[in-house]
C-alpha positions as CSV (number, residue, x, y, z in Angstrom):
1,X,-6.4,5.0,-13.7
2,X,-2.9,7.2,-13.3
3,X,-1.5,8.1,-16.4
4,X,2.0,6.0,-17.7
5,X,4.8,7.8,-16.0
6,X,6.8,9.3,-19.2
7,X,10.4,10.1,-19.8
8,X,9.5,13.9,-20.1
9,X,7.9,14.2,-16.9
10,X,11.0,12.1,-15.8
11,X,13.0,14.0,-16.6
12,X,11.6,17.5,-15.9
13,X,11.6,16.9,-12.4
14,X,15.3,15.9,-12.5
15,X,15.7,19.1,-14.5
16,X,13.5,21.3,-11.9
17,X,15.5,19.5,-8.8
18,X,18.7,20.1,-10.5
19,X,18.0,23.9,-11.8
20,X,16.8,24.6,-8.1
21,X,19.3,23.7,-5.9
22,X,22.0,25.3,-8.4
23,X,20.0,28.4,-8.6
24,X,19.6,28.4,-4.3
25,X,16.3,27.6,-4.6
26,X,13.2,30.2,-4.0
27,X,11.4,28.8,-1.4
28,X,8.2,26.2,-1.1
29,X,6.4,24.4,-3.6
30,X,4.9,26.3,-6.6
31,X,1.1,27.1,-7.2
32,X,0.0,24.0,-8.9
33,X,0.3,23.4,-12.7
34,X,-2.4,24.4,-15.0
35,X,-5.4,22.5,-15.2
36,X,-4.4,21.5,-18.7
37,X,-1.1,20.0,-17.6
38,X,-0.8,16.4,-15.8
39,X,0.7,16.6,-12.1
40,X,3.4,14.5,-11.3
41,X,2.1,10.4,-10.4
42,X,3.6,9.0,-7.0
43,X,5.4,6.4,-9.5
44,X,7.0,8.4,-11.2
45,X,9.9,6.1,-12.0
46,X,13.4,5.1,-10.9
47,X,16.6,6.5,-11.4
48,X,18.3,5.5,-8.8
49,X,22.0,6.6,-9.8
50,X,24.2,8.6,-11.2
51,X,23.9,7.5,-14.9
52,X,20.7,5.7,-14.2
53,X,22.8,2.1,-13.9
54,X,26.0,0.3,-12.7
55,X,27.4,0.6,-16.1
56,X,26.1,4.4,-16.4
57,X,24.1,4.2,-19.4
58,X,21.9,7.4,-19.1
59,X,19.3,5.7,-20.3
60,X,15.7,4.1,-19.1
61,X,14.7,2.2,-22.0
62,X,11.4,1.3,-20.4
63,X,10.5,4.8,-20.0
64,X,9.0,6.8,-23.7
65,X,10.2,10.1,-25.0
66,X,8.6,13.4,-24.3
67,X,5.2,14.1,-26.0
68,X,4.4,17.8,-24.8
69,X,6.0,21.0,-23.4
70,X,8.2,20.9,-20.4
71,X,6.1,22.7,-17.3
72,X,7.8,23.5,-13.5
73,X,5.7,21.4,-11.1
74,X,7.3,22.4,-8.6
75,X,10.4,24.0,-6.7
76,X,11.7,22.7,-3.5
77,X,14.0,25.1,-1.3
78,X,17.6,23.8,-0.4
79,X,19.8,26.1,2.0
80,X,22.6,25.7,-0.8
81,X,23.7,25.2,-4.1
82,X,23.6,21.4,-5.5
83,X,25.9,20.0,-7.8
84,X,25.2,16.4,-8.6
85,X,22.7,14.6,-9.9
86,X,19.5,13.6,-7.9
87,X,18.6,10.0,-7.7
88,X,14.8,9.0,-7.8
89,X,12.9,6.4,-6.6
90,X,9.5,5.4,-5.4
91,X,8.4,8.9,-5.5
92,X,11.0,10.6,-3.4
93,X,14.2,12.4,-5.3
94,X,17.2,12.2,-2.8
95,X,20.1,15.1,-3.2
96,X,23.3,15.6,-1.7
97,X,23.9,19.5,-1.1
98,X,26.6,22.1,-0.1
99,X,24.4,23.1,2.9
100,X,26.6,19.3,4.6
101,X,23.0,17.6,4.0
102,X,21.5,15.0,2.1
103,X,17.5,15.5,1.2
104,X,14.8,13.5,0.4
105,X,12.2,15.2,-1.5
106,X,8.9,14.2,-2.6
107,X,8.7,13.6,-6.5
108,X,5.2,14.7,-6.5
109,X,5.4,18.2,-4.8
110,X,8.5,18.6,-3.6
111,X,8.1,18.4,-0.1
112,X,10.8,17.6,2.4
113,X,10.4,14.3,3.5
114,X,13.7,14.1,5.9
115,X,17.4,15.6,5.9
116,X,20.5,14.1,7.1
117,X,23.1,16.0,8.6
118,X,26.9,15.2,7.4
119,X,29.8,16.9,8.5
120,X,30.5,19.0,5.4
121,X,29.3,19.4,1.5
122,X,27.8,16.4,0.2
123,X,28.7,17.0,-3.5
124,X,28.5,13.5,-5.2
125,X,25.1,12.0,-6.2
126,X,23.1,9.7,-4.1
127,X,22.5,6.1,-4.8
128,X,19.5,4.1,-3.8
129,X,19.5,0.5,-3.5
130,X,17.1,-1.9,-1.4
131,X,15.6,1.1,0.6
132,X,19.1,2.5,1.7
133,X,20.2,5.6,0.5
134,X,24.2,5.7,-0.1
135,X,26.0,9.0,-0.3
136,X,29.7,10.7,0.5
137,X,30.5,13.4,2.2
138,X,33.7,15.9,2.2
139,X,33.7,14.8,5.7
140,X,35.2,11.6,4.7
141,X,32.5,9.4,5.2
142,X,30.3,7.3,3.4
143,X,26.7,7.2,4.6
144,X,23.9,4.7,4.3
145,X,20.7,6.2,5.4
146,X,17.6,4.1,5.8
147,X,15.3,5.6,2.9
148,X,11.9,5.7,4.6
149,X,13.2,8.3,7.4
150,X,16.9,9.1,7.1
151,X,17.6,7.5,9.7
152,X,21.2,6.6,9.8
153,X,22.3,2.6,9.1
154,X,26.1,2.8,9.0
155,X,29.1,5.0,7.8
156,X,32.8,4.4,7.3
C-alpha cells in the first residue's frame, strides 16, 4: 500500500524544482535516494497554483507536517533560470522558465514529460485547472496547454 503523501515530501520537491531551475540546473535525474529514505509516490498531491488556492492561502490543510529530514530526490535540468513557483498536480510539476518554455516534469523523477515553446520568458507561475495548464508569457500571451501533452488549446 503507498505510503500517505506528506507535506514534507510536498514540499521538498517544490523546494528541489525551485532551487534547480534558479541554480541552472545540473543535468538529469539524481542516483536514487537511499534505501532508508521513501521515493516520491505518483500522488503526490496538488498544488495547483501560486499560493496553493484562488484566495492564495499557502496552505494544504489536508496535507501533515514534515516528520523526517529533507532528502534531494531528484534534479531536473532546465536550459534557464526559473523564477516562480511550480504548480503540481497528478504527479507532474509544471514550470514556466526564462529559456521562453513552459515544462512539465514528473513529480516522481523528474523527467520531462513535454515543453511548450512561447515567444519569450515565461516568468509567472503556472496554473492547472481541469487538465489545462494556464500560463503567461513576456510575449504577451496567455496560454492554455492541454496537460497530458502540451499540446496547445488556445492563447490570447
Amino acid at each position: 500500500m503507498a505510503e500517505r503523501q506528506t507535506r514534507r515530501r510536498y514540499l521538498a520537491t517544490l523546494g528541489v524544482v525551485g532551487a534547480a531551475g534558479l541554480a541552472g540546473c545540473s543535468g538529469g535525474a539524481d542516483s536514487p535516494p537511499p534505501a532508508d529514505e521513501a521515493a516520491i509516490p505518483a500522488d503526490i498531491g496538488t498544488w495547483p497554483t501560486f499560493g496553493h488556492d484562488a484566495a492564495n492561502t499557502g496552505t494544504a490543510p489536508q496535507e501533515v507536517g514534515p516528520t523526517r529530514s529533507l532528502v534531494v530526490q531528484w534534479r531536473a535540468t532546465i536550459e534557464d533560470r526559473v523564477v516562480a513557483s511550480p504548480a503540481v498536480v497528478d504527479g507532474t510539476v509544471y514550470v514556466g522558465s526564462d529559456d521562453d518554455a513552459v515544462h512539465a516534469l514528473s513529480a516522481v523523477d523528474g523527467g520531462e514529460q513535454w515543453r511548450f515553446e512561447t515567444g519569450h520568458i515565461v516568468r509567472g507561475s503556472p496554473a492547472v485547472a481541469d487538465g489545462t495548464v494556464y500560463a503567461g508569457s513576456h510575449d504577451g500571451y496567455v496560454y492554455a496547454l492541454a496537460a497530458a501533452d502540451g499540446s496547445l488549446v488556445w492563447q490570447f
